[in-house]
N, C-alpha and C positions, 0 to 999 in steps of 0.2 A: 494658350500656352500648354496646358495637360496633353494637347492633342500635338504636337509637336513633338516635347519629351517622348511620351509614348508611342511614337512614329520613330524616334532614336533608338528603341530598346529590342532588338530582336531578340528570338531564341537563346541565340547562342550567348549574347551577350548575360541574359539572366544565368546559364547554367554555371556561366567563370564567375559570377555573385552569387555564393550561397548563403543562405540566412547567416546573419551576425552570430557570434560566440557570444554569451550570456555570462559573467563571471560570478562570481561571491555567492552562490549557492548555498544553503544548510541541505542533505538529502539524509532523511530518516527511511529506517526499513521497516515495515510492517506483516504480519506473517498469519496463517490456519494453526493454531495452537492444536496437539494432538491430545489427547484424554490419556492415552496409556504413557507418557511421558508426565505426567504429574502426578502429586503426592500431597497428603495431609487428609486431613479429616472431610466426608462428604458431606456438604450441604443439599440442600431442595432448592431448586432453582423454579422461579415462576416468569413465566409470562407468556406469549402467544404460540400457541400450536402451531401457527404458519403463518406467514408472509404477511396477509392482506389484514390487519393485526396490529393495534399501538397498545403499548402498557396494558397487557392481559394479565391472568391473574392463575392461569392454569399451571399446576404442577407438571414442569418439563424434563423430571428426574432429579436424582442423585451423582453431585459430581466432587472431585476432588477438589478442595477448598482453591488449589493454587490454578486449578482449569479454568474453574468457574472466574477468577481473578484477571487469567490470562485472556479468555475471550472478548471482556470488558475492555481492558487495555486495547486489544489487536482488533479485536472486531469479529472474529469467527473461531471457532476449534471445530474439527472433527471427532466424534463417539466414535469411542473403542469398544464400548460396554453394554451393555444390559438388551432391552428392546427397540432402543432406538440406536443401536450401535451404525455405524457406516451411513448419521442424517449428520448434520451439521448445528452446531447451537450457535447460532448468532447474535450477534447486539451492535444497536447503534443508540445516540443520545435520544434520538427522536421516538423510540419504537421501546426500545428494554431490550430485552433476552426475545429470540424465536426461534423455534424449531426450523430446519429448511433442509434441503437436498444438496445445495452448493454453496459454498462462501459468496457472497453477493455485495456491487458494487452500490454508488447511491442511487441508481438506475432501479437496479434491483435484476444487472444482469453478471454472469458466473465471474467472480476475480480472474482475471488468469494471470500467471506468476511470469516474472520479469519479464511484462508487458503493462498490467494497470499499475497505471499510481494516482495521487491523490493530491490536491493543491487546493488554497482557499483561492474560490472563484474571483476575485480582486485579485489574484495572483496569478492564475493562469487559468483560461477557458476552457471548460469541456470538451474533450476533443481535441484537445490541443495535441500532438504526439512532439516528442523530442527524443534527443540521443543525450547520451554524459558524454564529454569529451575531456573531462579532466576531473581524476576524484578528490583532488586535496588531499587533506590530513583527517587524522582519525581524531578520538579524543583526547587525546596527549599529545596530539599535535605529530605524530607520527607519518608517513607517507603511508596510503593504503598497501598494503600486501598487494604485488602486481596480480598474481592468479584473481584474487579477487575486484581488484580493479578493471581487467582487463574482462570479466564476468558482466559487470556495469555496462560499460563500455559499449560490447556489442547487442546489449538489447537497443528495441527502440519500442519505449516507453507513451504512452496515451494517458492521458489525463481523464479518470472515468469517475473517478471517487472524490468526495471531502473531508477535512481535518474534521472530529469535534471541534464544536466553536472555543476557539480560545487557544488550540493547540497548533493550528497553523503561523500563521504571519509571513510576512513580506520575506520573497526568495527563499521560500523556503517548501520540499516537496518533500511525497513520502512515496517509496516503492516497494509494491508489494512482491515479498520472495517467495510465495507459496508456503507450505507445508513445513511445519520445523521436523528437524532430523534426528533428533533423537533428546536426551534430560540433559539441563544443561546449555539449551541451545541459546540462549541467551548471552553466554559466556564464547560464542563460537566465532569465527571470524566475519563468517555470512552477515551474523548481526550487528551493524556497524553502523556510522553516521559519518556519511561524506563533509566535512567542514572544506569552504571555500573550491566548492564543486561547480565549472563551465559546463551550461547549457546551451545546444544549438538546436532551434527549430527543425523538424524534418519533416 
């Protein structure tokens, strides 16, 4: 029977079937927090000088209380400052804080911006690439802002990374937008949560 069907399916016929639309998405944004964009009192920040590195214990400098806050949340910030200015301070749950050259996925290869995202592997597979084909609404239930809808839209997104445990769940993705743009960016429209966001395989 398989051999049959698939004797019925030429070329042409797969290209006028493209993958299914996916509906009821949640899609979070996730970012490189920058060091000279935050403020508050510095702490000392420990843990591994580089990469190959779980929960170390070495002094990796002096950061602005709300940096060292933001990289924890996001996952990476780039230094502005002192001797390690222009490395990167990184963390994941599994590892702590580590010094590194680039923002890095759970591979442990470069982020790159509205291209990597992130999904719990029960959710979507490694490698998986998709497009957004529709953003919903914001948090108030608002329609996204087109300019930045339409920003969504034309990337086409790879699944490289994972939630922290507990922070994913079902339909739900996180896209990485590179670099924040200036204090404040938190409040800016880039930083947003697509609700009831269509996914199509590409």
């Amino acid at each position: 029977m398989a051999a049959g069907v698939s004797a019925c399916t030429t070329p042409e016929t797969r290209a006028s079937n493209p993958p299914a639309e996916s509906s009821g998405w949640t899609a979070t944004v996730y970012y490189t927090a920058v060091e000279s964009f935050h403020r508050g009192p510095r702490r000392t920040v420990r843990g591994c000088p580089r990469l190959e590195c779980e929960h170390g214990r070495d002094d990796l400098g002096s950061y602005p209380e709300g940096f060292a806050k933001a990289v924890r949340d996001e996952g990476t910030g780039r230094i502005t400052s002192g001797p390690r200015r222009g490395r990167y301070l990184n963390w994941s749950y599994d590892v702590g804080y580590w010094l590194d050259t680039a923002p890095r996925d759970t591979a442990g290869r470069p982020l790159r911006p509205w291209v990597s995202a992130a999904a719990d592997r029960s959710v979507m597979a490694q490698g998986r690439r998709f497009t957004i084909t529709r953003c919903g609404n914001d948090d108030d239930g608002a329609a996204i802002e087109a300019g930045i809808c339409a920003r969504f839209r034309s990337s086409r997104w790879t699944v490289v990374d994972e939630f922290t445990p507990g922070l994913g769940g079902p339909r739900h993705i996180d896209l990485y937008i590179g670099e924040e743009t200036g204090p404040g960016f938190t409040e800016s429209s880039l930083y947003t949560t697509l609700h009831g966001a269509s996914l199509r395989p590409s």
